[in-house]
N, C-alpha and C positions, 0 to 999 in steps of 0.2 A: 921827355924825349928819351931818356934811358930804359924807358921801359921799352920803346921799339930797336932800341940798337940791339937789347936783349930779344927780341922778339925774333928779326930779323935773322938773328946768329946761331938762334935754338931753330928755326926755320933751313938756315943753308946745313947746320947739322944736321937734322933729320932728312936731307935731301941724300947729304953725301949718305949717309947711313944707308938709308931704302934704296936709292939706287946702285950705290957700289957694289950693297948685296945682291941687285938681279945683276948687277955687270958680271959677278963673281960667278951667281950662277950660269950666268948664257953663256960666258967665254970660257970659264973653266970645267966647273962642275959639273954641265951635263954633257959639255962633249967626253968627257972623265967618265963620266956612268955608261955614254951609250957606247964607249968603245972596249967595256966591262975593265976598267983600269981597277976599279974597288972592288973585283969579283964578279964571277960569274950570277948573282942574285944582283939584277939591277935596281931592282923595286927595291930588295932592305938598302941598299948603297944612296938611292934618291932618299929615302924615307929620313937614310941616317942624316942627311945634310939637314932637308928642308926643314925636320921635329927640332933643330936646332935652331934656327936661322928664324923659323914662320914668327915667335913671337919678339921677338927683335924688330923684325918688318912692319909687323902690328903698332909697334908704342914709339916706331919712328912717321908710319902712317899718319897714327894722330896726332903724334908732338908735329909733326905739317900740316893737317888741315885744322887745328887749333891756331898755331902761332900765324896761317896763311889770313884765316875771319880776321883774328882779331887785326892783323896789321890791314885788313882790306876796311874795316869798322873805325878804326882807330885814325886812319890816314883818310876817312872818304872817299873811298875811292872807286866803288861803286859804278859810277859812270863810267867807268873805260870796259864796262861789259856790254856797252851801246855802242861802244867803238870798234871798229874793224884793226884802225891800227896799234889796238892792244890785244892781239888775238892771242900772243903767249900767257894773256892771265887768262883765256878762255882754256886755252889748252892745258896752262897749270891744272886747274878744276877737274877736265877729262880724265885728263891722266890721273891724276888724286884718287878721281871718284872710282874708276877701271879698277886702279888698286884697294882701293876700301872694297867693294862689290868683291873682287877675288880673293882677297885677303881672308873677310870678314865672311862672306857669302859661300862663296864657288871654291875655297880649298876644301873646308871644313864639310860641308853639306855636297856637293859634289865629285870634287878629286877623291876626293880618301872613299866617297860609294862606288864610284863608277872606274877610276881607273886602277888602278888594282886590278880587275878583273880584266881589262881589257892589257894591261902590262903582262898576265900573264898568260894568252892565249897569244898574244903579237907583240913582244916587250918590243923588237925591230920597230914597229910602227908605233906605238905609242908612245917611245921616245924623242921618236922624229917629231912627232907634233907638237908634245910637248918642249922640245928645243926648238923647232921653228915660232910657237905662241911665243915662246919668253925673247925670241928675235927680235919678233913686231913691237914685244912690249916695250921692250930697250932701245929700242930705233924712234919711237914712239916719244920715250922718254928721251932721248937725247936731243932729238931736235926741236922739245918742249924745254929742255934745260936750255940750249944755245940761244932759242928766241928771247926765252925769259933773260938770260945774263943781258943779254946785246939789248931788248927793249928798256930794263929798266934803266940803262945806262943811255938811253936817246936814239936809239936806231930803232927808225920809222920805215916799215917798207911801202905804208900806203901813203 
């Protein structure tokens, strides 16, 4: 049993981790870049955070969907993906996976091709989107953290 209390605990760290980081960045850091608080170069200002920040998010990502298997393997528990009223372990997963995919996928291979270029014909606009996405993301994620605390503690809403 020690090995899931350790399981569990490496799991809500790696939650606070990844997610505190996007909270840091939606509510601080980009409205900080787009109201040019770090200088007029908004691109090197985002760059300087994120090249900091991305591989942190990475090895908090998968110290989660590591410690997430094994305690779902470990605990059988499985069938509550057949369940409606465990829809917070559907949406743990979502959300995981959203950030594995942009993490691993869409910063690297994406972000760094495409926005750049488009930061610097409309830095205006491609801040705004990029702080409206990391809104959804965090909004997303919050009301996947609140289900998940309250579900695994017995609040049923079906």
């Amino acid at each position: 049993m020690t090995d899931l209390f350790f399981a569990r605990a490496l799991h809500v760290l790696g939650v606070v981790i990844w997610i505190g980081g996007v909270s840091m960045a939606t509510l601080v850091v980009l409205p900080a870049v787009r109201r040019g608080e770090f200088g007029p170069d908004k691109l090197a200002a985002f760059h300087a955070v994120e090249r900091r920040f991305v591989w942190i998010a990475r090895t908090a990502v998968l110290l989660v969907g590591v410690t997430g298997y094994y305690m779902t393997e470990k605990l059988e528990l499985w069938s509550r993906f057949l369940d409606a009223a465990y829809w917070w372990m559907h949406a743990m997963v979502i959300v995981w996976l959203l950030f594995f995919l942009l993490l691993f996928i869409g910063e690297p291979f994406i972000l760094h091709r495409y926005f750049p270029g488009f930061a610097r014909r409309n830095p205006e606009r491609a801040f705004f989107l990029l702080h409206w996405f990391h809104i959804l993301l965090l909004s997303l994620s919050f009301i996947t953290i609140l289900g998940a605390v309250a579900g695994a503690h017995g609040w049923i809403i079906f």
